[in-house]
C-alpha positions as CSV (number, residue, x, y, z in Angstrom):
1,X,0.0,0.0,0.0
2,X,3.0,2.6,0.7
3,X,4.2,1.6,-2.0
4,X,1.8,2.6,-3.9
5,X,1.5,5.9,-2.5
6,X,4.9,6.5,-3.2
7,X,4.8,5.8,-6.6
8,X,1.8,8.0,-7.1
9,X,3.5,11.0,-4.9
10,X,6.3,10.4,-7.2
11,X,4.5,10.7,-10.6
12,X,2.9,13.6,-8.9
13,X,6.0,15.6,-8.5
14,X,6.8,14.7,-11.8
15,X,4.0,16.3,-13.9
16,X,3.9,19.5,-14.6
17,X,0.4,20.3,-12.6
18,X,2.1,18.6,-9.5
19,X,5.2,21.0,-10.1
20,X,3.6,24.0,-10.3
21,X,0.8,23.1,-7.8
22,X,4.4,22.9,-5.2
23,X,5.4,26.3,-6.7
24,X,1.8,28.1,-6.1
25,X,0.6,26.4,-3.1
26,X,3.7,25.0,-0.7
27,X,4.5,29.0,0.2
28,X,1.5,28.6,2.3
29,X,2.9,26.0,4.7
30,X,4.2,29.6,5.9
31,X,1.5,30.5,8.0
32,X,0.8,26.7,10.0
33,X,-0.5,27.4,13.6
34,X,0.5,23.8,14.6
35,X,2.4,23.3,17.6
36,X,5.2,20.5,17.8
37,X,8.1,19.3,15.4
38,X,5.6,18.6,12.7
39,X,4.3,22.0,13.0
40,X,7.6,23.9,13.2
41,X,8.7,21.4,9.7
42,X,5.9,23.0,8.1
43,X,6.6,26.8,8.9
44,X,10.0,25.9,7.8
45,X,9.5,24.5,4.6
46,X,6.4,26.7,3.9
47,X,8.8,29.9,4.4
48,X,11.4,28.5,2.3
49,X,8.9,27.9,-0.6
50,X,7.5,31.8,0.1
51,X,10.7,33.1,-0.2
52,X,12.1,30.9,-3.3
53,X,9.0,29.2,-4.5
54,X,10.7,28.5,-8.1
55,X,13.5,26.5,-6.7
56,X,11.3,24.8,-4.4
57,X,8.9,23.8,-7.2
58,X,12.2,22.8,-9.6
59,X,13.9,21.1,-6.2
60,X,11.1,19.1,-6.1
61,X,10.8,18.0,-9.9
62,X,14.7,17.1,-9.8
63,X,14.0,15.2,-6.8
64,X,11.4,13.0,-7.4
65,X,13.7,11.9,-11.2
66,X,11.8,14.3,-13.9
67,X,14.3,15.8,-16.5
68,X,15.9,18.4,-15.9
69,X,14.3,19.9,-19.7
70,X,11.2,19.3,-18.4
71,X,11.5,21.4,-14.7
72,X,12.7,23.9,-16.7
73,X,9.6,23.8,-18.9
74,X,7.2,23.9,-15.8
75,X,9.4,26.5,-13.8
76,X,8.6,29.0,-16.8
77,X,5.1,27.8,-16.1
78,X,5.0,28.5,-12.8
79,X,6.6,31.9,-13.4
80,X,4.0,32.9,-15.8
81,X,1.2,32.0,-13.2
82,X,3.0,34.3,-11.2
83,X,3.2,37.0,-13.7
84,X,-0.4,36.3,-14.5
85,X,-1.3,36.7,-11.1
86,X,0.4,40.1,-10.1
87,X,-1.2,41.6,-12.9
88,X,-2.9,44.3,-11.2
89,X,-0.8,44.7,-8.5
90,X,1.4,47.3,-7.8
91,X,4.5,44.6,-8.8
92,X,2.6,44.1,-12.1
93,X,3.7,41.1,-14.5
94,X,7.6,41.0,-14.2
95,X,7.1,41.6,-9.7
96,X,5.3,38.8,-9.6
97,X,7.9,36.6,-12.3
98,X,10.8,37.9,-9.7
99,X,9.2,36.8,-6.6
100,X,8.8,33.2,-7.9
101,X,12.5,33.6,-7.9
102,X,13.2,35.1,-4.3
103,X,14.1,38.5,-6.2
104,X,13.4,42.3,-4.5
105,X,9.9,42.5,-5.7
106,X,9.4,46.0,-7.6
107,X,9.2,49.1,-5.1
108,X,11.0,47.1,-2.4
109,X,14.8,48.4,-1.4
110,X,17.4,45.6,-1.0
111,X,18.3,44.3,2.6
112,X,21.3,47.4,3.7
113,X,23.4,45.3,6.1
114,X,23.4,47.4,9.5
115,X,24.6,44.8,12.3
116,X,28.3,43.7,12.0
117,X,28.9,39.9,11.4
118,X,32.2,39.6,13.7
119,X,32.5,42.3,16.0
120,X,35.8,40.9,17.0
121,X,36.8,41.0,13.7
122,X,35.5,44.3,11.6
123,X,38.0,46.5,10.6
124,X,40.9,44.1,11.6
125,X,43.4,42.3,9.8
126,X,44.8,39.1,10.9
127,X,47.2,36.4,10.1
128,X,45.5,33.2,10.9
129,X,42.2,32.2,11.4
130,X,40.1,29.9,13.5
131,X,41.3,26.6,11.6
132,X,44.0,28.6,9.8
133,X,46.4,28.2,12.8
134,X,50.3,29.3,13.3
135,X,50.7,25.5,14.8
136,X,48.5,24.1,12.1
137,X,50.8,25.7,9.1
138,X,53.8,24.2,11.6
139,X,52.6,21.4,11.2
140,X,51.8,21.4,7.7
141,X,55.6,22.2,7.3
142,X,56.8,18.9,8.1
143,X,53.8,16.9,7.0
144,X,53.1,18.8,3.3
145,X,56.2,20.5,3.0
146,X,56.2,19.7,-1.1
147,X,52.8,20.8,-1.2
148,X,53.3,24.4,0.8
149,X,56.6,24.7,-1.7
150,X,54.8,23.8,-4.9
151,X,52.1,26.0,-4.1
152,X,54.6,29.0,-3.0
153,X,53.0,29.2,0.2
154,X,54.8,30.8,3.2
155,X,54.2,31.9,6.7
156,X,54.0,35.3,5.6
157,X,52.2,34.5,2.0
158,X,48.5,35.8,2.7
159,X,46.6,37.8,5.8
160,X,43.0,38.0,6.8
161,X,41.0,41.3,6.6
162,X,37.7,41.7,7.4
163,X,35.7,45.4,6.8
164,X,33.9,47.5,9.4
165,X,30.7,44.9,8.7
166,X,32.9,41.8,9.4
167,X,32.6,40.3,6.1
168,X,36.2,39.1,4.2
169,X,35.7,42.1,1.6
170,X,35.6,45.6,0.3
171,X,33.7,47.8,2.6
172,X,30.2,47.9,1.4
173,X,28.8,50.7,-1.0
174,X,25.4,51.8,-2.3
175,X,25.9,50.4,-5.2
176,X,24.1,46.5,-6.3
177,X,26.2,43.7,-5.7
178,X,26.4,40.6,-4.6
179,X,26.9,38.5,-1.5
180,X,28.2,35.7,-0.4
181,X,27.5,33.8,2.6
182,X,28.5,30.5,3.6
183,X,30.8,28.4,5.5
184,X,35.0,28.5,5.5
185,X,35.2,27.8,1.8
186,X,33.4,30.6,1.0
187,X,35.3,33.3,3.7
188,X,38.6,31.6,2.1
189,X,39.7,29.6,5.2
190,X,43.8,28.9,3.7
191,X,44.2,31.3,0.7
192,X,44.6,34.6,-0.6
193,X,41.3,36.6,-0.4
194,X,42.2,37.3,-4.2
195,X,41.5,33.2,-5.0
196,X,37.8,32.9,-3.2
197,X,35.1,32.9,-5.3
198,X,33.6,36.4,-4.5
199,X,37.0,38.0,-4.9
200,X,36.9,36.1,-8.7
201,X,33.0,37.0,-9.6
């Protein structure tokens, strides 16, 4: 019997009315006044889906084996809905294709970063690094001494420095951009700020 109801979840996900049907209704999961785990599951995903409801809907099409031709197909769907939908609106057609994709709907201003990330940090510059350590690169020395020499790497090679904000860049301007936010490999735990991938985009 599960099985059964697998399959048919499955096929679900993988039509095109299923896809969409994720993209237009799963944002609603948003607002679930259940208490518990399952409850707080719900909020979660359901605020996920309101903010990126595009890559929810596609997440889901990928996930349950439809091709990837096809979840494009149904994203562009979904967007149109969308579009359809804020027709009318003060976002009009394109507002409401750009919040399918978690974009700054029209009339909105972008998030201005006001609270610094590390306090400890801002404004500073620093040698070594939480798991970029002075005994680490010691030891490193005797263990991977070809591989520090290939790569021209010396105690003295790169430093660490952080803007008013925090953040392992420029200091931030009124002008669009981009930012990144993740974990060691994206703040460039081990080499040259000019080698991460926000220095290179």
């Amino acid at each position: 019997m599960f099985k059964k109801i697998f399959k048919a979840a499955k096929d679900l996900l993988r039509s095109p009315v299923g896809q969409i049907g994720i993209g237009l209704l799963l944002p609603g999961l948003a607002g679930v006044q259940s208490a518990g785990t399952l409850g707080n599951i719900a909020r979660g995903i359901g605020s996920f889906a309101a903010a990126n409801p595009m890559l929810t809907q596609a997440g889901a099409g990928l996930l349950a084996g439809d091709k990837p031709e096809n979840v494009l197909k149904n994203v562009a769907y979904g967007s149109l809905a969308r579009g359809i939908g804020a027709m009318g609106t003060p976002e009009g057609f394109m507002g409401g294709v750009k919040s399918g994709f978690g974009m700054t709907p029209a009339g909105a201003t972008d998030p201005i970063v006001t609270e610094v990330l590390n306090p400890e940090l801002a404004g500073q510059t620093t040698q070594w690094l939480s798991m970029d350590t002075h005994e680490l690169y010691i030891s490193n020395t005797k263990n991977k001494k070809d591989l520090l020499n290939k790569l021209q790497w010396n105690e003295n090679s790169f430093d660490y420095t952080f803007n008013s904000a925090g953040f392992r860049s420029d200091e931030f301007s009124d002008e669009p951009g981009i930012m990144f936010l993740g974990c060691s490999h994206t703040v460039g735990i081990g080499i040259p700020y000019e080698t991460t991938a926000a220095a290179l985009s």
